[in-house]
N, C-alpha and C positions, 0 to 999 in steps of 0.2 A: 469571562463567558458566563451567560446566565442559565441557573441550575432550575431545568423545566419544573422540578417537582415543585417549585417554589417562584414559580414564574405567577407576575399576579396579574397578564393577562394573556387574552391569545396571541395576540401580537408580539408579545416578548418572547412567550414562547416557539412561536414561528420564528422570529432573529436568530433566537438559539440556532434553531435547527439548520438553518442557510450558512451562519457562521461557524458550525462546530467544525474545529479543526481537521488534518487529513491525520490521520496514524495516532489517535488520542488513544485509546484503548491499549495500543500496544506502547504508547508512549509511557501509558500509566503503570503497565506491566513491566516494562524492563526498570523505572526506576524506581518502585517498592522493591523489586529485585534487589537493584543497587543499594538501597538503603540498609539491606543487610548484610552487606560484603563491607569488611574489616579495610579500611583506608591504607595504603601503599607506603609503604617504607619509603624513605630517603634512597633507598639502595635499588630498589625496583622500581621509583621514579626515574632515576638516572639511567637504568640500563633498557628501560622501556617497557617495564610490564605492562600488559597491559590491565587499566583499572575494570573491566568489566567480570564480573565475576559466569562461572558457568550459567550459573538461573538467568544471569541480566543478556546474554549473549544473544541468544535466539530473540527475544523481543529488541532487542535494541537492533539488529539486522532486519527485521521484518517492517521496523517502523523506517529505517534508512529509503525502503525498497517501497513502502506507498508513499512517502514525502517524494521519492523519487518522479512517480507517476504521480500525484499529483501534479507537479510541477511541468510533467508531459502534456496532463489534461487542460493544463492554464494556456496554453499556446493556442488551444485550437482557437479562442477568438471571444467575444463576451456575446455574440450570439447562442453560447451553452454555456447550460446552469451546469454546477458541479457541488453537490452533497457528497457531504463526508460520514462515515461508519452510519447509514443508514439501518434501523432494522427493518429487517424484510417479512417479519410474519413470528404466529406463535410458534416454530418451530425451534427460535433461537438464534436464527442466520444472521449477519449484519454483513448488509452491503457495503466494503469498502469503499467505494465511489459509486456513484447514481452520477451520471452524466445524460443529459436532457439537450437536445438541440435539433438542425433542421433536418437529421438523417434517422433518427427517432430517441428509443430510451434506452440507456444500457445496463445491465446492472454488473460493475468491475469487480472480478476478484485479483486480487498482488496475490504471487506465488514466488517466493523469491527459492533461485534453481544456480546455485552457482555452479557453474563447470559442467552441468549437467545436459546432456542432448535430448531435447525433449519433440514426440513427432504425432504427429494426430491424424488418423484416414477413416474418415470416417465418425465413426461412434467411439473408436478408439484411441486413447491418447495412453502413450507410453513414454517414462521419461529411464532414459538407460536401457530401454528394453521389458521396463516392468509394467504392466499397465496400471494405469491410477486412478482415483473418481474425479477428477476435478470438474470434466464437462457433465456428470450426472450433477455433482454437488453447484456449479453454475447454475444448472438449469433447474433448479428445485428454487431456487434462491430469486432468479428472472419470472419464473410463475406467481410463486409469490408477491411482488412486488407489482407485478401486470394485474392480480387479481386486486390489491389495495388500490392499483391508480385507478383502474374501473370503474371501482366503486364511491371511488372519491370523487372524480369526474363526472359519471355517467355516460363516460363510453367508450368503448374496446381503445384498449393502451396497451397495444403491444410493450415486453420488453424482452431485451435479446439479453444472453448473457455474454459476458468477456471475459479470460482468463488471460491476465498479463503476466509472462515467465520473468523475474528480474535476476540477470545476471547468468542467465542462461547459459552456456557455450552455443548452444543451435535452436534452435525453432524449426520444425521443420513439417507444414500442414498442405498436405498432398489431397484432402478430399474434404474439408471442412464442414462440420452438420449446420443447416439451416437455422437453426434457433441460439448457437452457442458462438463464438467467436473464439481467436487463440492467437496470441500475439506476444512478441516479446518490448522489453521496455523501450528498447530501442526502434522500433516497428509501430509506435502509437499512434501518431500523425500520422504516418503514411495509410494505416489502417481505417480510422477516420474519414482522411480527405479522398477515398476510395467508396465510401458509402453514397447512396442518391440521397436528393433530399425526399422527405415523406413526411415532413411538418412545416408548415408553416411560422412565422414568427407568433402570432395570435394563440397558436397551438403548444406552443414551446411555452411560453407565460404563463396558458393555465394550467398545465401539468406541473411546471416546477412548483408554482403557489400550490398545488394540493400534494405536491411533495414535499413542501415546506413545513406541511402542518404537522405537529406528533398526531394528531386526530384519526390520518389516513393509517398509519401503519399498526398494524392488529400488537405487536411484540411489546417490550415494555419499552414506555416515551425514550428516545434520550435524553439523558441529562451529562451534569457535570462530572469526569469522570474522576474518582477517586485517586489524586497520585498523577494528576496530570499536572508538568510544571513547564513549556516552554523553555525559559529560560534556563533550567533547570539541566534538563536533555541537550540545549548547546554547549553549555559547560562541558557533559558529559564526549559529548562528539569532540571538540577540543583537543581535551586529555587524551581519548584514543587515537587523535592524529597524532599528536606529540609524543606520545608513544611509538606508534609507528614511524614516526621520524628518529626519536632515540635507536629503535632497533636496529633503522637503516644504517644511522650514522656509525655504532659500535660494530655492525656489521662490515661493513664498507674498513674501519677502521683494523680490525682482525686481518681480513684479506691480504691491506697493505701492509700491515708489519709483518707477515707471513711473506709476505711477496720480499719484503726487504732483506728479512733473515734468511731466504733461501740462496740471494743473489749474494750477498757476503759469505755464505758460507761456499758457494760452489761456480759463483761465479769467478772469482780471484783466477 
């Protein structure tokens, strides 16, 4: 992937920004994390530790959970464009997904919510009963990026925001606000193929091209991220399934020899 700052023209640096991966940021985060956690014994390979240390945990879960959605976002069709960790403004924001198609513009945030019951009526979204900012913080994040394509285009671009829950236990949106969306990962397509259309295919083209460009967006370009290795983070996924397969397996294995030694002793 080519590093904007160093990109020697617009065009390359526009490829950049079409190609840059989904979950690079937090990719890069969880394994500079990893690279300071002390390598696993022979003894805690075998019985399943797992290799993620506490720093690399939260980023390696977060990145599992927009790769996830991405891969939600690639179904709907190659009639929609889909950018990855876009910035959205001098605020700081980065749009995990910018999705562009015939039902208009989104700007996606990944919330990854495991087991958690998350419910929204209104202005109000509550996960477990507590209320949270997520549809203020979308919606700070959709203005933003409505006010760049505007002005990059030259003419009113709506964008809506979207708040994906991953791994949720419930989603549950009784009164949805007009400008914000709220959906779980499971729920994306259906969300989606629910919308009208309100672009054309001519109108989809030139948004994504001026979404393309680092030029549009006011926050600093993206570039190459520091610590980002692909191959690197499969490796990493691997070990923690194999891991979790050790644990199964030693687990599984306890149960039966417990189950054996109960029946010789008291079944005779």
């Amino acid at each position: 992937m080519t590093d904007l700052r160093g990109a020697t023209s617009a065009a390359e640096a526009t490829a950049a920004l079409r190609e840059r991966p989904a979950a690079a940021s937090v990719i890069a985060a969880c394994l500079n994390a990893q690279a300071e956690t002390r390598p696993r014994s022979l003894f805690s390979r075998t019985f399943g530790v797992s290799p993620l240390s506490e720093a690399s945990r939260r980023p390696y879960v977060a990145a599992l959970g927009e790769l996830h959605v991405a891969d939600e976002l690639a179904k709907l069709g190659p009639e929609w464009v889909i950018l990855n960790a876009v910035p959205a403004g001098e605020r700081g924001q980065t749009i995990d997904h910018l999705a562009i198609g015939p039902a208009g513009v989104f700007a996606i945030a990944v919330v990854h919510q495991p087991a958690d019951a998350v419910t929204v009526r209104g202005d109000l979204l509550t996960i477990n009963g507590i209320p949270r900012p997520h549809l203020a913080a979308s919606r700070d994040v959709a203005t933003d990026a409505a006010v760049s394509l505007t002005h990059a285009t030259g003419r009113n671009v709506p964008v809506r925001g979207l708040v994906v829950f991953v791994a949720a236990q419930s989603v549950s949106v009784r009164d949805a606000p007009d400008d914000v969306g709220v959906t779980s990962d499971r729920g994306v397509q259906k969300w989606f193929s629910g919308r009208a259309q309100v672009l054309e295919a001519v109108d989809v083209k030139a948004i994504a091209d001026a979404a393309a460009e680092p030029a549009t967006w006011r926050g600093v370009p993206p570039h190459r991220t520091p610590g980002f290795d692909a191959a690197a983070f499969d490796a990493l996924r691997v070990d923690v399934q194999r891991a979790w397969l050790a644990r199964g397996f030693w687990g599984t294995a306890i149960i039966a020899g417990a189950a054996i030694t109960a029946f010789q002793l008291f079944g005779a």
